[in-house]
N, C-alpha and C positions, 0 to 999 in steps of 0.2 A: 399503540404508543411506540414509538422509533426508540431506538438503542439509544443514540447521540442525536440531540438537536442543539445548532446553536447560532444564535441571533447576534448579530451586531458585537461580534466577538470581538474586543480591542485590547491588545496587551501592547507596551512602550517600556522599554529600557534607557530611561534619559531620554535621550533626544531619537531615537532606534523606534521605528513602532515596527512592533516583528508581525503583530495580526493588527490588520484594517479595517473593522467593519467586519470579519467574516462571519459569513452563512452557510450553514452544511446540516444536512439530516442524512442520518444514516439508520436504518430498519434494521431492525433485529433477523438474526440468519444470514447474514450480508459477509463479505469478503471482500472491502473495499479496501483497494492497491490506492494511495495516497502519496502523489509525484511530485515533483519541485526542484528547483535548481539549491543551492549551497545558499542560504540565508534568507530560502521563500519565506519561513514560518512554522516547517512542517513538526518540529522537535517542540518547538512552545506551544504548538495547538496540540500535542498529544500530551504535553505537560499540564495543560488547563483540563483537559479531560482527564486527566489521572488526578486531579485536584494536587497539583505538586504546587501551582503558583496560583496565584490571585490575578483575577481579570475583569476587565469590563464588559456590560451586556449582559446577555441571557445565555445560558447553558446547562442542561439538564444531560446528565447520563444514566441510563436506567432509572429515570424518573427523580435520579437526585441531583442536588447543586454539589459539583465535585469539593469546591473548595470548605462548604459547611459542612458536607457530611461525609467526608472523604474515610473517614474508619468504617464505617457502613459499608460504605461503596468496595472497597476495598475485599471486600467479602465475594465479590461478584466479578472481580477483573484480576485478571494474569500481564504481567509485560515483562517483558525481554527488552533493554535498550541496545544500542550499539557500542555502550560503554561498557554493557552489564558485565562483573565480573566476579568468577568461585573462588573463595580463599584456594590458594597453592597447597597448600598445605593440608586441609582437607581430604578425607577420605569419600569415593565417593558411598560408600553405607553411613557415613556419619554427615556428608550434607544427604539423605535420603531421611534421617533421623531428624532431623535439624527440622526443616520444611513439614514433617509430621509432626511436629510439636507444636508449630508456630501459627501452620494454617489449617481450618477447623475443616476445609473441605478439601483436603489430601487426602488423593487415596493410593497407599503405598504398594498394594499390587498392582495398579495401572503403572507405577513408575517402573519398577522390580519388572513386569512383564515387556514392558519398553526397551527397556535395556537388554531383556536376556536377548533381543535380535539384534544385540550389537555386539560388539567383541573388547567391550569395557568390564571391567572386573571390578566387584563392590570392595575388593581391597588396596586398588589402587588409590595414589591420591591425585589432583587435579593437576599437578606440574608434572608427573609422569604420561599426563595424555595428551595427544596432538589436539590443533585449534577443531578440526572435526566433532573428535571424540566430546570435546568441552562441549560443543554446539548440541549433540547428541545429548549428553547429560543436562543439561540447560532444557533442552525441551522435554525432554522425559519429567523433570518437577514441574514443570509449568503444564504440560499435560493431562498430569496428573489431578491438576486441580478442578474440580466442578464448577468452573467460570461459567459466566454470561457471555463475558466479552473478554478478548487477550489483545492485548496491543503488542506489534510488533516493528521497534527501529532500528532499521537495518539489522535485521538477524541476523543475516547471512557473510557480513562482514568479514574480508579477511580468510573466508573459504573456499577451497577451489571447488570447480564444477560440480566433480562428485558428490561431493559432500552436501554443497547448493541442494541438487536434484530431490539428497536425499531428504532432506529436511523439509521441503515441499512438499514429497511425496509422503512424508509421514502425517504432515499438518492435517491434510486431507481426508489422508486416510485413517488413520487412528484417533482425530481430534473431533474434524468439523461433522458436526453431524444434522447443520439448517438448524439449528435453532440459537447456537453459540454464534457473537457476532464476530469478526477477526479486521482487525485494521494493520495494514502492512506499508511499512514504508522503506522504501531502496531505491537505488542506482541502478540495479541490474533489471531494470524495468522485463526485457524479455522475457525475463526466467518466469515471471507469476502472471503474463497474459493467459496463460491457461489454469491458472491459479485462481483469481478475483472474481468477484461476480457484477460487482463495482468500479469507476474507475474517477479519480477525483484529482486535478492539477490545479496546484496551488502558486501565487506567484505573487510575490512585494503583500501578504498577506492578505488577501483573496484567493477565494477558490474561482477562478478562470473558467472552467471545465467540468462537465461532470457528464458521464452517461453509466448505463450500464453495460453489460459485453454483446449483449445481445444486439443490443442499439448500435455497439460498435460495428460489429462485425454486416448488419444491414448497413448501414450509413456511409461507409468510409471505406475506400477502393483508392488504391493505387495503380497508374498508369504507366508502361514504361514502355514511351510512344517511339513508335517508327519515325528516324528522322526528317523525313519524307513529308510528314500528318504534325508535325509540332506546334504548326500555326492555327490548325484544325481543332487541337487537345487545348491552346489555348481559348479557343473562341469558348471553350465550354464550360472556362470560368473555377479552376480550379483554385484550392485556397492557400495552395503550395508547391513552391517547385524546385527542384536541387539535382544537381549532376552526379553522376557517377559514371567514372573509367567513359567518359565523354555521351553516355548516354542522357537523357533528359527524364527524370522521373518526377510526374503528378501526379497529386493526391487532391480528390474531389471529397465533394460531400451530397448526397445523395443525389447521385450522378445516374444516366441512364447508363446502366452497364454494358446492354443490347449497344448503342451510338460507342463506346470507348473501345469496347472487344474491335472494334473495325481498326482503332487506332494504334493498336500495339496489345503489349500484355497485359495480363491485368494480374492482381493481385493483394490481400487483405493487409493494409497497412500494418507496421508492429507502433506498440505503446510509443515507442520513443519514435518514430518517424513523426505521429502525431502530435505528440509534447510541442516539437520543436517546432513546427505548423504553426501549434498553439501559440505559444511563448512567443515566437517571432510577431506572429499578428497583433499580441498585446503591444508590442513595442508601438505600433503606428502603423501597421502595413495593413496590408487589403484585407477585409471581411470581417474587421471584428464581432460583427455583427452574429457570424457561426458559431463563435464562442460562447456569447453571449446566452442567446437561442438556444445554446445545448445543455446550459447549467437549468434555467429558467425550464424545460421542458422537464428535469428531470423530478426538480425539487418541489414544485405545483403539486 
C-alpha cells in the first residue's frame, strides 16, 4: 500500500483552482523533494494531505481519507511549515514538556539527546535563540515523534547555509531510517538533490514530472559543447538549451553519452537546471512529450 495516493485531486478558491485533476503516488520509505514555481499548488496539495482543507477526488494517506479521519491520521504524521512558529516566550524544557503531554508518540529522550549536540540550553527561551537554533529545536520535537510520514514546507527558510546543511544532515541521519516517508518542499532545490529519493514537479496544479534519483542521474546529462560542434549537439535533439558567460549548455534525455563526450563536457544536470527544462516545455516548447513519459513511467 503507498503512503500517499491521490486521484483527480481538485481544490478551487473561487475562481483560483490551485490543484487540477492531480495524480501522485508516493510508497512508503520514500524522500520525495516536491518542486514548483510561487502558486503551483504545492502548499494546498500538502494541506489536502494533512487533511487541513477539503477537496475534490480520491485521496488516501496511510490508508485514510485526510479530511474524515484527520485525528487518527494525525497520530502517524509530523510537519513543519514554512510559517511554523514557537511561542517567544517559551522555554525550550517547557515546549519539550508541552509536545510530551499532547503527542502520545513523543519520545522525550530522542528530543533531550538531539539537542545535547547543539549548543541550545533547556533554560533558554525561544526569542533568546538565533533563526538556526529555532530550526534546531523545531526538528528535535518533530523528530522525536514515532511518525510514518513528516511533511516538510520550506524548512529551511530564512537559514543560512550552515545551518541548511545541518538540518539535512540530521533529517538523514538521526530520523530517516527507510521505512518513515518524508515530503519536502523548497526553493533551494540543490541542497536536497543528495537528500531525496524521489523527485516530483508540480505546475498550474499538475504534477508535470516525476522520476526517481536513480532514473535521474541515468536519464539526464548535460552538455557544454565546444563552439565549434553546436550544430552537431543540436542535431541530437536536446530538450533544453541556455547560455552562460557565452557558452552553450545542453541538457538531453537519454542521450548517448559515448556521441556527446566527443562534443564537449559532460555533466549530471542539478534539480533546477531540470525544472526549468521542464517548466519551459510545459509552456508550449519542444518535447512535451519527455515530461509527459517521465511522470507516466514512474506512476505505472
Amino acid at each position: 500500500m503507498p503512503c500517499i495516493e491521490a486521484r483527480g485531486l481538485r481544490k478551487a478558491f473561487g475562481t483560483t483552482v490551485a490543484l487540477d485533476g492531480l495524480d501522485l503516488r508516493v510508497e512508503e520509505g520514500r524522500i520525495l523533494g516536491l518542486i514548483g514555481p510561487n502558486g503551483a499548488g504545492k502548499t494546498t496539495a500538502l494541506n489536502a494531505i494533512l487533511g487541513l482543507i477539503p477537496y475534490d477526488g480520491q485521496l488516501r494517506v496511510l490508508g485514510r481519507d485526510p479530511w474524515v479521519e484527520r485525528e487518527r491520521l494525525m497520530r502517524d504524521v509530523s510537519f513543519i511549515a514554512d510559517v511554523a512558529v514557537l511561542p517567544r516566550w517559551i522555554r525550550v524544557s517547557q515546549a519539550i514538556e508541552y509536545v510530551a503531554g499532547v503527542h502520545p508518540r513523543f519520545d522525550r529522550t530522542k528530543a533531550e539527546a538531539f539537542l545535547a549536540r547543539t549548543t541550545i540550553k533547556s533554560s533558554s527561551k525561544v526569542r533568546e535563540l538565533s533563526k538556526g537554533m529555532v530550526a534546531q529545536l523545531h526538528l528535535a520535537l518533530v523528530m522525536a515523534i514515532d511518525a510514518r510520514l513528516l511533511v516538510l514546507d520550506e524548512p529551511t527558510l530564512g537559514l543560512d547555509i550552515l545551518y541548511r546543511k545541518q538540518f539535512y544532515d540530521s533529517l538523514l541521519n538521526d530520523y530517516y531510517d527507510r521505512s518513515r516517508t518524508i515530503i519536502v518542499t523548497t526553493h533551494q532545490v540543490e541542497e536536497i538533490q543528495h537528500v531525496i529519493t524521489d523527485l516530483m514537479f508540480i505546475d498550474r496544479g499538475r504534477i508535470v514530472f516525476a522520476c526517481n534519483m536513480e532514473d535521474f542521474e541515468l536519464r539526464y546529462v548535460e552538455l557544454t559543447v565546444k563552439p565549434d560542434r553546436l550544430a552537431d549537439a543540436r542535431a541530437l535533439k536536446p530538450i533544453y538549451e541556455r547560455q552562460v558567460l557565452g557558452r552553450s549548455i545542453l541538457l538531453f534525455d537519454r542521450a548517448d553519452r559515448q556521441q556527446l563526450a566527443a562534443l564537449g563536457e559532460l555533466r549530471t544536470p542539478g534539480i533546477a537546471d531540470l525544472f526549468v527544462a521542464v517548466i519551459s516545455n510545459q509552456g508550449g516548447a519542444s518535447h512535451p512529450a519527455n515530461v509527459q513519459g517521465s511522470y507516466e513511467g514512474v506512476t505505472r
